[in-house]
Every structure is written in structure tokens, then in C-alpha cells.
C-alpha positions, 0 to 999 in steps of 0.5 A: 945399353944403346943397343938393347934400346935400340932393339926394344924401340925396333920391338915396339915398332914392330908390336905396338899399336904404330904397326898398323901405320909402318909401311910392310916389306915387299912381297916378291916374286915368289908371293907374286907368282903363287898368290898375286897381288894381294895384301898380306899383311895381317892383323896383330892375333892372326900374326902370332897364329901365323906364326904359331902355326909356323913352329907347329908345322916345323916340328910337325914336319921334323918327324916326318923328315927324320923318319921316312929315310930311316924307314925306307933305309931300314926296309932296303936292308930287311925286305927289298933285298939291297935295292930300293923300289922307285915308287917309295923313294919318289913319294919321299921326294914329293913330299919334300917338294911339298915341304919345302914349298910350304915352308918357303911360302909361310916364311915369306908371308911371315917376312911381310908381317915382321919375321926377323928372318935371314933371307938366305933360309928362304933361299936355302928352301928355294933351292931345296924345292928345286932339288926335289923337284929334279930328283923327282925325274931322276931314273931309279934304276933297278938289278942288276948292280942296283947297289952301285947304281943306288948309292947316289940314293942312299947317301942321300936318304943318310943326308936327309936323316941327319938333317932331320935329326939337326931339325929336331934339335934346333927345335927343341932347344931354340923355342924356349931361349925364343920366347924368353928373348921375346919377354925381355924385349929383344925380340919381336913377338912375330920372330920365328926359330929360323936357321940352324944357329940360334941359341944360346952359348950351351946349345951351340956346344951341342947343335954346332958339331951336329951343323957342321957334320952335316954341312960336309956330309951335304957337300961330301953328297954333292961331290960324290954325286958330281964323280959318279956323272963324271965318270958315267956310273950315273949320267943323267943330268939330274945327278949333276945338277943335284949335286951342284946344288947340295954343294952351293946349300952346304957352302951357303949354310956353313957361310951363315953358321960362321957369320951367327957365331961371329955376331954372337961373340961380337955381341958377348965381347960389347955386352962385358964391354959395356957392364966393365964401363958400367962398373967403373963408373959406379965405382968413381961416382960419388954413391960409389965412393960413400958406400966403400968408405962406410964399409971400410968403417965398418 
């Protein structure tokens, strides 16, 4: 019972009228380098669209991400002959420099005005934007032996599409489990579907074995991304520094999915806690004791 007080006073802070006079949090470096100095805090109708648009975008880019590998996979096989085009490959690249730039600018000011977001999703997408921005001066060789020569690219298409396929999916069983927190009071309107773990106990029976395949197929890219630099089939430096950060961002997510769960089952175990005191008190209390006397009469 404390603890959902305690949550709904945080809530009320955060959502009510005393906002306006509660100081916001830092803007960091990243808003500071790309926007300067200025005040982001926003009123309480442009927040929630901030934040509406936020989930928009993620479902919106979801699709794109799940897509554009699968179809550059499906021509590899049907029309370029086993090899991959640079120009394809490079544009999906941009583009998830893009994505990831945006997503970690709009998390970011979404911090400043209340989000409830871990920042090690924000660094996750720091990260990403790195790794795109490397992949994009990756030489993509062609014939001859560009199967062997490519096969850091196509694991790496087969990652981004099971990620993309995991993005759905959290998407679109997390938002509605969101919004009823937030009707209940134990969440902050301008909270946001963030991560890979939020959900309820069914959800994470479906989502988990999908985030921890993905977590080791990650490292597994990685891995197999450092043996090739290692080896000389690919030497480029690029191939070692992509492969250091998939490993660190499959390390850092299964880290945060073990700790969300952890929390999880440390909040079920205090809720059965509290409602077994619950009972016991309202079995020994006067009330108690005369409605089982009256129904033993009975």
C-alpha cells in the first residue's frame, strides 16, 4: 500500500498542476550539442502530443525496420545473384543512422519533460547511431567470392530483422497494458512504452524468448564479426568496431532484461506480501470476527 501511494503522489507531481513549479531534469550533452541552450520543457497538451507522436513514430518506423532487410535479403536471393549492391545496403544504413538519431533526440527531450525512461535505452541508441554511422564507410565488396566477403552483411540484415520483428511485438502488446497503468495511477501520463521488457506476466512469456534469442544472435554477429577482422577475411576496422559494439549492446540489454524481471518478481512477491497482511488483519479484527460468527450461525 505504501508503495502504490508513493507512486500516485510521484504521478500527481508529475501531472498535476504543481509541474509547472517542480524544477525538470538536465538536458545533456546530446540536447546541447544538437539544439543549444534552450528550454524544453513544454506545456501539459504539447507533452502528451510529444509523447504521442513518440509511440507513433515507433510503430511507424517498426515497419520499416522489419521490412527493408527482408526485402534486400529476399532480392540477394531472387535478382542480384547472391551478391548484394552497395547502394541498397548503404541507404538502409542511413536510414538507421536517422532513426536512431531521432529516436534518441525525442527520448531525450521526453526525459526533460517527465518520461519515466531507462537511460540505458538512450544509450543503446547512442550506440546504434554510432554503428550506423561506421557501417555507412564499410567497403562492401563485390565478385568474386562476394558470398564470403558478405557474410558480415547478411548476418547482419538477419539481426535487424528479428529486432524489427521484437519492435513490433513490444509495441503491440505493451501500449495497451501503458495506458491502463496510467488509468490506475501507476504511471505518469507522459511515460512512454520504453525498452524491450515492459509488460505484464503473459507478454513476457511470449516477448522474453524472442528478447534473449535476439540478445545472443546480437553477440553471436558480434563475435562473428571480430573472427573475420581477426583472420583477415574482412580487415577493415570497421568491422572491428562494429563488432565490439553489438557485443557491448547484447551484454547491456540482456543486463537490463534480467534486472526488469528481477524488479518484476520483487514487486509480485511484496504485492502477495501485503494483501496475505491484509487478510490476516481483517480476519482478527472486530468486523472480522462478527461476520464469521453471524455466518457459522447461519
Amino acid at each position: 500500500m505504501v508503495e502504490e501511494d508513493l507512486d500516485r503522489a510521484a504521478c500527481l507531481m508529475s501531472d498535476g498542476d504543481i509541474a509547472s513549479i517542480v524544477p525538470s531534469k538536465a538536458h545533456g550533452t546530446f540536447l546541447k550539442v544538437l539544439l543549444g541552450p534552450v528550454n524544453l520543457r513544454a506545456r501539459k497538451e504539447v507533452q502528451l502530443k510529444v509523447k504521442e507522436e513518440y509511440n507513433s513514430y515507433r510503430d511507424r518506423t517498426a515497419v520499416v525496420f522489419l521490412g527493408f532487410p527482408m526485402i534486400l535479403l529476399f532480392l540477394r536471393t531472387w535478382l542480384w545473384n547472391g551478391c548484394f549492391p552497395a547502394l541498397p545496403v548503404q541507404l538502409y544504413q542511413a536510414w538507421l543512422l536517422f532513426l536512431y538519431t531521432t529516436l534518441a533526440l525525442r527520448e531525450n527531450i521526453l526525459r526533460v519533460n517527465g518520461s519515466d525512461i531507462r537511460p540505458w535505452w538512450v544509450s543503446h541508441h547512442y550506440c546504434a547511431m554510432l554503428m550506423a554511422l561506421v557501417s555507412l564507410t564499410w567497403e562492401i565488396k563485390g565478385q568474386p567470392d562476394c558470398a564470403r566477403k558478405q557474410r558480415g552483411v547478411e548476418l547482419f540484415l538477419c539481426w535487424a530483422v528479428m529486432q524489427g520483428f521484437a519492435m513490433m511485438l513490444q509495441n503491440r502488446y505493451q501500449r495497451q497494458r501503458l495506458y491502463t497503468r496510467i488509468a490506475l495511477g501507476k504511471a505518469k501520463r507522459m511515460d512512454v512504452v520504453w525498452g524491450e521488457t515492459a509488460g505484464v506476466e503473459g507478454q513476457l512469456l511470449l516477448l522474453c524468448p524472442v528478447l534473449f534469442l535476439l540478445q545472443v544472435f546480437e553477440g553471436y554477429v558480434g563475435f562473428l564479426l571480430l573472427r573475420t577482422a581477426h583472420r583477415g577475411i574482412i580487415p577493415e576496422w570497421q568491422v572491428v568496431v562494429c563488432g565490439i559494439l553489438l557485443i557491448a549492446m547484447a551484454i547491456g540489454n540482456f543486463a537490463n532484461t534480467v534486472d526488469t524481471l528481477m524488479v518484476k518478481s520483487r514487486f509480485k512477491a511484496k504485492m502477495k506480501k501485503s494483501k496475505s497482511k491484509r487478510d490476516l488483519a481483517a480476519c482478527t479484527s472486530p468486523t472480522g470476527s462478527s461476520l464469521t460468527n453471524s455466518a457459522a450461525g447461519a
